[in-house]
N, C-alpha and C positions, 0 to 999 in steps of 0.2 A: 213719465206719464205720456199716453198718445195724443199729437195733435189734432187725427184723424180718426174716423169711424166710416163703416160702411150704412149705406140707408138703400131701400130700393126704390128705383124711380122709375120713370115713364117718358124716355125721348120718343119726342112727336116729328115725323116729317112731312112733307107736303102728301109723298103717297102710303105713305106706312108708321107704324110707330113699333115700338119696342120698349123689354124691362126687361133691366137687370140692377145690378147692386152695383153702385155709384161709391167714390169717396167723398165726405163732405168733414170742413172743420167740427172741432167739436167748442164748444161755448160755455167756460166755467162761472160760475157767479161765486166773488168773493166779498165777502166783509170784512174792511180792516179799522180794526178797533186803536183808537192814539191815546194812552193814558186813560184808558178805563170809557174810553167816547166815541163812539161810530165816526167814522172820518171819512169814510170811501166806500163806496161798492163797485167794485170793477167786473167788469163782463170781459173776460179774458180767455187766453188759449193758456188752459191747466199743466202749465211748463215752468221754469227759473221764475217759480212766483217770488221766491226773497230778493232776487235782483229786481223784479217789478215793484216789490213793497218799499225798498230801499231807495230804489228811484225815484219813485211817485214821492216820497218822502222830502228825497232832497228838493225834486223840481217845486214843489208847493212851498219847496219852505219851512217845513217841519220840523229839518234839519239842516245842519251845513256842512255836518261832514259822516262818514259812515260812524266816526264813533261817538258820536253821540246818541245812538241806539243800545241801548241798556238789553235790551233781551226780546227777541222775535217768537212768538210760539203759534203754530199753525194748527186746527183745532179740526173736529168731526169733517176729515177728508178733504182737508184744504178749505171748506169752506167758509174757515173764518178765521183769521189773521189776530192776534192780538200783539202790541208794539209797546212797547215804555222805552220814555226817550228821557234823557238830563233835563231838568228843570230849567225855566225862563228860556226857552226856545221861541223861534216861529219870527223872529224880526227880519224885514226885510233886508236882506245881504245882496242880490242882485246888482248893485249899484257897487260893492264895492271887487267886484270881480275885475279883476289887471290882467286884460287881454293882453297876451305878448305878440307883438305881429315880426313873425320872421319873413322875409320877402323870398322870393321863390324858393319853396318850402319844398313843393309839389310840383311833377312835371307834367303836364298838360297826356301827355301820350299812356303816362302810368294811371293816371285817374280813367281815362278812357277803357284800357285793359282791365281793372279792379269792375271796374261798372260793367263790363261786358261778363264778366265771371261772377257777380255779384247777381246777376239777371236768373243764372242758372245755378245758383245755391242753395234753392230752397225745391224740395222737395214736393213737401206739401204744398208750394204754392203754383208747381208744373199740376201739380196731379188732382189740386182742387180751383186757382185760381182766385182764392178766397181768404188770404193772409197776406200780412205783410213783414216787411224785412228790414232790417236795419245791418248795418256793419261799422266796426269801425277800424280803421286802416291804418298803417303807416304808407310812406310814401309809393313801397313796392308791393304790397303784401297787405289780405285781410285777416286780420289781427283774431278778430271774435266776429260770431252772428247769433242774431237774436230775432226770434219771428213770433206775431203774435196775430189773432183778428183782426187787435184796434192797434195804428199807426201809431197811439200815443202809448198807448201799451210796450209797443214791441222799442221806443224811444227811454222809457221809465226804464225796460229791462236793461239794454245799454249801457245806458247812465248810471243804474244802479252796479252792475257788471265794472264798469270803470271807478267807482268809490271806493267799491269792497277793494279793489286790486289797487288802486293808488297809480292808476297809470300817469304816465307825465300828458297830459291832455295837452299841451300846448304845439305837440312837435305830431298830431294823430290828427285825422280826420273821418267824419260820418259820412257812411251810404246809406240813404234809406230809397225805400221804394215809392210814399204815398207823398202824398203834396205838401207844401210847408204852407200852411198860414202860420196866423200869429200866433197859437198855441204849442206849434212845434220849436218856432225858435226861440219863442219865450222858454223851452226847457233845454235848449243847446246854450243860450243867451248866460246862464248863470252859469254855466262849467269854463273852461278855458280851451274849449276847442273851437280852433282859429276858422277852419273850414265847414260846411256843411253841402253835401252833394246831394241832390234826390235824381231820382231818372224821371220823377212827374214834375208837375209844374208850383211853383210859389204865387202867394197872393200879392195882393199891394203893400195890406199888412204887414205879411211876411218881414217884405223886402225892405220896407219905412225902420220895423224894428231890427231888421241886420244891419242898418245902416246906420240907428244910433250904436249897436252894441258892438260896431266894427269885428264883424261874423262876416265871410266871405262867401257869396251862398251863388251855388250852383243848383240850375235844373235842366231839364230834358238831356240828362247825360244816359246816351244810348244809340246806336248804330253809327257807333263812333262818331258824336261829336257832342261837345255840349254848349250850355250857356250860362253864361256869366251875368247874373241879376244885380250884385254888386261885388266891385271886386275892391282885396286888400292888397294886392299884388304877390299872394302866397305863393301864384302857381305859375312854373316856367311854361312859355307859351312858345307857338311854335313861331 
């Protein structure tokens, strides 16, 4: 499905103006149904909506692991989601997640490079300016990407992307593009991914909760350099 659409517009400048046909995101609205009951409407980019359902799934809590999802069926054009999960779900697990902390995991120089190529990955977001991105990494190499409107969105797709696959989360780390408050790390917070990189900025939030759930969290990585908001000692430095 397309991320984008054409619409015509109207640039205005100081001595002239002009139309022509623009590209702009496009904005799906989904309903997902949890065991027979409205759980969510998301306002999403109409793309890996089962790794965004699966995500959102785990990060809430809904679930704890991809298979406890009993059967996914997407209805009249995606726009409505219906999920049956195992019974006696939804307890909060967050707490018992065993972060493994390996010490210079990551080299300071390879995270730079990953983020500078992570900047020019998304298409739509050169050509619209109006999505966001997520990736997630090995030490040399971007693994998978995920792009959505909403930050939390394109973070669910990810996370759900990493369940279905079973990847070893502990030895990988996240690029996203938008800020981290304390809603984005609350959904990196319950996976076992040791790292999280953004090229925007983190809040107080944020950083308070990377720092109980011993999350390594980077921001403003971009024209080669970044910062280190809290660190676990993951990443060789120079």
């Amino acid at each position: 499905m397309e991320l984008l659409c054409k619409r015509k517009i109207r640039r205005v400048f100081p001595d002239r103006q002009e139309e022509f046909e623009d590209l702009v995101v496009i904005e799906h609205e989904m309903k997902l149904y949890l065991n027979g009951n409205l759980f969510n409407v998301f306002y999403c980019s109409p793309k890996d909506l089962e790794e965004l359902v699966r995500g959102y799934l785990f990060t809430s809590k809904a679930i704890k692991s991809n298979s406890d999802v009993l059967s996914i069926e997407f209805l009249n054009n995606n726009s409505e989601v219906y999920v049956v999960t195992k019974p006696s779900l939804g307890a909060d697990f967050s707490n018992n997640i065993q972060r493994s902390i390996k010490k210079d995991l990551f080299k300071a120089e390879n995270i730079i490079q990953l983020s500078t190529k992570f900047t020019t990955a998304s298409d739509a977001f050169m050509n619209t300016g109006g999505i966001h991105s997520v990736a997630i990494c090995s030490d040399n190499e971007i693994l998978h990407f995920y792009e959505d409107i909403g930050r939390h969105n394109a973070m669910d797709k990810m996370i759900g992307y990493a369940i279905i696959n079973d990847l070893k989360l502990s030895e990988l780390f996240l690029l996203t593009s938008g800020r981290i408050p304390l809603e984005i790390v609350k959904k990196v917070s319950i996976t076992k991914i040791p790292l999280l990189v953004s090229r925007s900025a983190p809040t107080d939030q944020g950083i308070n909760l990377a720092k109980n759930s011993r999350l390594q969290l980077v921001g403003f990585s971009r024209h080669g350099r970044f910062n280190i908001y809290h660190d676990e000692g993951l990443i060789i430095l120079p």
